[in-house]
Structures are given as structure tokens and as C-alpha cells.
C-alpha positions in Angstrom: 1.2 -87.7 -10.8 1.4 -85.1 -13.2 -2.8 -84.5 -13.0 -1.5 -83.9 -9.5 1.3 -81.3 -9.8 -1.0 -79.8 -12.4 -3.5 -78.8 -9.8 -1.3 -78.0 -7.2 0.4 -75.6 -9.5 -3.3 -74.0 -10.5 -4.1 -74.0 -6.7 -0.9 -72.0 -5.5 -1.1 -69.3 -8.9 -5.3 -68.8 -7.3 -3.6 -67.8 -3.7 -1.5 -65.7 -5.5 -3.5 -63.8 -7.5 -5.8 -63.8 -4.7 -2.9 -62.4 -2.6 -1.9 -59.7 -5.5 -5.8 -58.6 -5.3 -5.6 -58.1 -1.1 -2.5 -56.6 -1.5 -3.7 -54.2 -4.5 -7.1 -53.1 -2.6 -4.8 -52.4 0.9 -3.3 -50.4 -0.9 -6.2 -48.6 -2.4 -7.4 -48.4 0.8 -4.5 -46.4 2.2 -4.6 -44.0 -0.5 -8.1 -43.3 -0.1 -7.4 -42.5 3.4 -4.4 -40.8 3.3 -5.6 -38.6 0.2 -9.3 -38.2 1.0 -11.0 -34.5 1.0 -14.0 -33.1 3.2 -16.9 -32.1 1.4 -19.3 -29.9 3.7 -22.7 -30.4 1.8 -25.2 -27.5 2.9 -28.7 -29.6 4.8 -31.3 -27.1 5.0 -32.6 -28.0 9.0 -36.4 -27.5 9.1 -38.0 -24.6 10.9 -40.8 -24.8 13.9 -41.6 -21.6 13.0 -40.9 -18.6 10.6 -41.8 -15.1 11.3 -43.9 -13.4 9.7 -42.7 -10.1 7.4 -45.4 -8.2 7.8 -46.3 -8.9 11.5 -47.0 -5.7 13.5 -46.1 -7.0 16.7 -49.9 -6.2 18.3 -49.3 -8.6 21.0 -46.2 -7.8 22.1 -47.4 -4.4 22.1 -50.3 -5.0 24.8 -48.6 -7.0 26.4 -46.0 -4.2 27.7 -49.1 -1.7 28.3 -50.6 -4.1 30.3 -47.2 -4.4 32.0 -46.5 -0.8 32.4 -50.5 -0.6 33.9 -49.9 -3.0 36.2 -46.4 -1.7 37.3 -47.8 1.6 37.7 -50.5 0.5 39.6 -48.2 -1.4 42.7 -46.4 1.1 42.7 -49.2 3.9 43.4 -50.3 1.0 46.4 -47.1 0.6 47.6 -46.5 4.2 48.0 -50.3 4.4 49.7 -49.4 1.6 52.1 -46.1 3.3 53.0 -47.5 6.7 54.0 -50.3 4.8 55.8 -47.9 2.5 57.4 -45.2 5.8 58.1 -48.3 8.2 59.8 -49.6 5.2 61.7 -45.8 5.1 63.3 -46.1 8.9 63.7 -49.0 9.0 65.3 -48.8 6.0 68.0 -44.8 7.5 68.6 -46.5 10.7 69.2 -49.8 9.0 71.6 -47.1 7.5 73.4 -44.6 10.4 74.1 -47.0 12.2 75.1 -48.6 10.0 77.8 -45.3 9.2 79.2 -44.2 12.9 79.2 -47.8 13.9 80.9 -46.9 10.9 83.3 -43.4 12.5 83.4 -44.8 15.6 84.9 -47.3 13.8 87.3 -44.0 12.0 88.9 -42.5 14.2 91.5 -39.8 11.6 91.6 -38.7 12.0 88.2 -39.1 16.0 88.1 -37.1 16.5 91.1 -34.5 14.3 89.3 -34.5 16.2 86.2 -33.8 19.6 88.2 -31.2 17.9 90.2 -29.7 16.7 87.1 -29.8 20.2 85.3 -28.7 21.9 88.1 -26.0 19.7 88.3 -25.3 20.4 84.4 -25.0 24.2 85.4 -23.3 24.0 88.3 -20.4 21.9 86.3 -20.8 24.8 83.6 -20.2 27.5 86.0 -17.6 25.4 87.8 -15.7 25.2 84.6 -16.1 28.3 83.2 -14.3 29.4 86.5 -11.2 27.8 86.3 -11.1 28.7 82.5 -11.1 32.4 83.8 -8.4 31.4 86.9 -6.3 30.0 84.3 -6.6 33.0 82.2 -6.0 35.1 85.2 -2.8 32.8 86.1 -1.3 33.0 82.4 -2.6 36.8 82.1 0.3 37.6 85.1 2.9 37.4 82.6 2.1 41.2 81.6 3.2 41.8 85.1 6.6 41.7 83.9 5.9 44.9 81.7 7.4 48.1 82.7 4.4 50.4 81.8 1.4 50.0 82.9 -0.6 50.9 80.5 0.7 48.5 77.9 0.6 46.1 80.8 -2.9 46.3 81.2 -4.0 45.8 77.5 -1.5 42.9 77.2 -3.0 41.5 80.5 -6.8 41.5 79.1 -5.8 40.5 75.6 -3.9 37.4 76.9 -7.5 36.8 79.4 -9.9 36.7 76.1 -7.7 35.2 74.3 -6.9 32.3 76.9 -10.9 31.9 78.2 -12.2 32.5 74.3 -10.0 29.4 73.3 -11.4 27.4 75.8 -14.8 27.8 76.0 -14.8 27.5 72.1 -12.8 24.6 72.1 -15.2 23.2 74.5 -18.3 24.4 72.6 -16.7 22.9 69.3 -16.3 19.5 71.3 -19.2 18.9 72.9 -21.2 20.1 69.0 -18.7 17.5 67.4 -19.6 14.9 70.0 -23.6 15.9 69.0 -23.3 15.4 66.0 -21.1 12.0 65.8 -24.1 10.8 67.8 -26.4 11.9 66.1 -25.0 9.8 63.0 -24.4 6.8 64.7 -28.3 7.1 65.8 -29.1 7.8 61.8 -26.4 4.7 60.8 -27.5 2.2 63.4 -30.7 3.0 65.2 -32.7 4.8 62.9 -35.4 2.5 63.5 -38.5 0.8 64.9 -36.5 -1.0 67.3 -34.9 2.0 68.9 -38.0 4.3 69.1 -39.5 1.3 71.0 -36.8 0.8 73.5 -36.6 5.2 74.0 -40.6 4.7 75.1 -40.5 1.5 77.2 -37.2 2.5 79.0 -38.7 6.1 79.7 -41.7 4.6 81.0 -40.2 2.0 83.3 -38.0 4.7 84.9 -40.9 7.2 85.7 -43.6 4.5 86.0 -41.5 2.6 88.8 -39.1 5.6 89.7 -40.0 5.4 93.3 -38.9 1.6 93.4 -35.6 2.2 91.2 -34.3 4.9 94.0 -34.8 2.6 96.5 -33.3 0.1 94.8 -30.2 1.9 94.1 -30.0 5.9 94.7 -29.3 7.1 91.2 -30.9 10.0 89.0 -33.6 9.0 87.0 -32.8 10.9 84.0 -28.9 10.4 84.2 -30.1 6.6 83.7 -32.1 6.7 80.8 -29.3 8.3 79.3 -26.9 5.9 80.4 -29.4 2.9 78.9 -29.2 5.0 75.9 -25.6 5.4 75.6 -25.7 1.6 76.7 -28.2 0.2 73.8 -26.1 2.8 71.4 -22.9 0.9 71.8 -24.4 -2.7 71.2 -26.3 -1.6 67.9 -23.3 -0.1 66.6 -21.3 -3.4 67.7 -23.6 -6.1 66.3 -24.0 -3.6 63.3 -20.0 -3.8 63.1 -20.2 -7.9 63.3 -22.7 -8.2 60.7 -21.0 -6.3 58.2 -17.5 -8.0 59.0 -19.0 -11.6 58.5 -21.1 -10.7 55.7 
């Protein structure tokens, strides 16, 4: 019995110094953890490649003349190609006007329309430029009103000038404004290929088949190339317009 509580007692004093070493290396272990520093030790990482000090950078150098030749080079082409491509235009725009305008003169059709058209111009010229002078005639009768004549007479032709000048050169400034707002919307939005192709083709339908179109419909010749102008004008600058909005 006593061999027996001898060994029992040597058994439980093992766990506990077994249990006083765990519990002395937790704690240990804590500390370390909770009182540890970061050391950053410098690693040299090795290089692929190192440059050389004393390189003179010879190939970098012909490289970029090569590169500058060769740039130099397209560009002198692509300017070549451009004026060839820009008096090949020139010329076949100019072979073709020039047919269609001797072909033009050939029509009778189409000349008789011109004149009528012109004619028509003037006649709505002088027919304006009439009742500009009426209504400077009509507003001129104030000086009526003026005791003496003489001073009635100047007022009367100052207020005439002054009335037709106004009008004629707010109608000359109107019509140049008008010119030259189309002028810009021709440079903006038909400045093209495109456009110098439909000019030829629709001014050589008209006086190729001008006999055909009049009996078609009765309707000047030249008054409807510039209405298919006016017409093709208004749908470039309106697809132009779309494009730009749903860009």
C-alpha cells in the first residue's frame, strides 16, 4: 500500500511540474509575441543586366537616324502622292466641266432657259428697284407740308436717297450675307469629292435630257439645278448635324 501511494504521489508531482513547464513556455510565448521587433535585413536582388559606364549609346544613336530617314522619307511620298492625287482631281473636274459646259452651249433647251432665267433675275431687279423709288416717292411727300419751296425741294430729294439708298443697301448687304453663309456651309459640309461629283452628274442629266425633263414637268432648267443644290445642301448639313450630335 504504501509502495502504492508512493508512486501515485511521484506520478501527480511529474504532471505538475510538467504543467508548471506548459504553463511557463505559454507564457514565454506571449511575451515573445507581444514584445517582438521587425528587423528589415537589406537582400541584395540580382541583376539581369547592369549598364555599362562608359557606354556611348552608338546604337541608340542609329537607331533614331535611321528613324528620322525613314520618317522623312514617307513623308516626302506622302506629300508626292497628295499633289498627284489633288492635280489628278483638278484635272478630270476641269475635263468634265468643260464638256458639260461645251454640251451646255450645244443645248438650245438649256440656253434658252438660262436667258429666261436671267431675264427673269433682272426683271425682278428692276421690278424692285421700282417700288423702292415709289416708296421713296410716297415717304418723300412729307416735304409737301413745307411752306417754302425751296427747302421743300432739298428735304424732298434728301428723304428720296436717303429712303432708296437704305434699301438697295440693305438688300445688297442681305443677299452678300446670304453668299457668304453659303458659301461656308459649302466649305463646312460639302467641301468634298462627294459634292463636286453630284454638281457634274446633276448638270449633266439636266442638259443631257433637258428636252425630256420639260416635257415631263415645265420648269427652268437652271432654276433646278439650283434647287437640287439647295436640296443636297440642306441634307449634308443635316446628316453632318446628326453625326456630330451622336458622336
Amino acid at each position: 500500500m504504501r509502495s502504492e501511494k508512493e508512486k501515485l504521489r511521484s506520478a501527480n508531482v511529474t504532471i505538475e511540474e510538467c504543467q508548471d513547464k506548459i504553463r511557463c513556455l505559454t507564457q514565454q510565448r506571449d511575451y515573445a509575441r507581444t514584445h517582438q521587433k521587425i528587423v528589415e535585413i537589406p537582400v541584395e536582388k540580382p541583376v539581369l543586366y547592369k549598364k555599362c559606364e562608359a557606354c556611348d549609346r552608338t546604337a541608340y544613336q542609329n537607331a533614331k537616324a535611321r528613324y528620322e530617314t525613314q520618317k522623312e522619307q514617307l513623308a516626302g511620298q506622302y506629300k508626292a502622292k497628295t499633289v498627284m492625287f489633288q492635280t489628278t482631281l483638278f484635272l478630270l473636274a476641269w475635263y468634265s466641266l468643260t464638256t458639260t459646259l461645251f454640251q451646255a452651249v450645244q443645248s438650245d433647251v438649256f440656253l434658252s432657259d438660262c436667258k429666261s432665267f436671267f431675264n427673269d433675275l433682272a426683271s425682278f431687279i428692276q421690278t424692285f428697284v421700282g417700288w423702292t423709288i415709289d416708296a421713296g416717292h410716297s415717304a418723300a411727300q412729307i416735304s409737301t407740308k413745307i411752306p417754302n419751296a425751296f427747302i421743300a425741294g432739298m428735304v424732298y430729294w434728301l428723304l428720296l436717297i436717303l429712303i432708296v439708298g437704305i434699301c438697295m443697301a440693305g438688300t445688297g448687304m442681305l443677299a452678300i450675307l446670304i453668299e457668304i453663309k453659303v458659301i461656308e456651309l459649302y466649305k463646312k459640309n460639302c467641301w468634298d469629292v462627294i459634292t463636286l461629283l453630284m454638281i457634274l452628274t446633276s448638270a449633266v442629266v439636266i442638259i443631257y435630257f433637258g428636252e425630256s425633263i420639260k416635257k415631263v414637268m415645265p420648269i427652268n432648267l437652271l432654276f433646278l439645278l439650283l434647287f437640287i443644290q439647295g436640296i443636297y445642301l440642306g441634307i449634308r448639313c443635316y446628316l453632318n448635324t446628326l453625326y456630330w450630335t451622336n458622336r
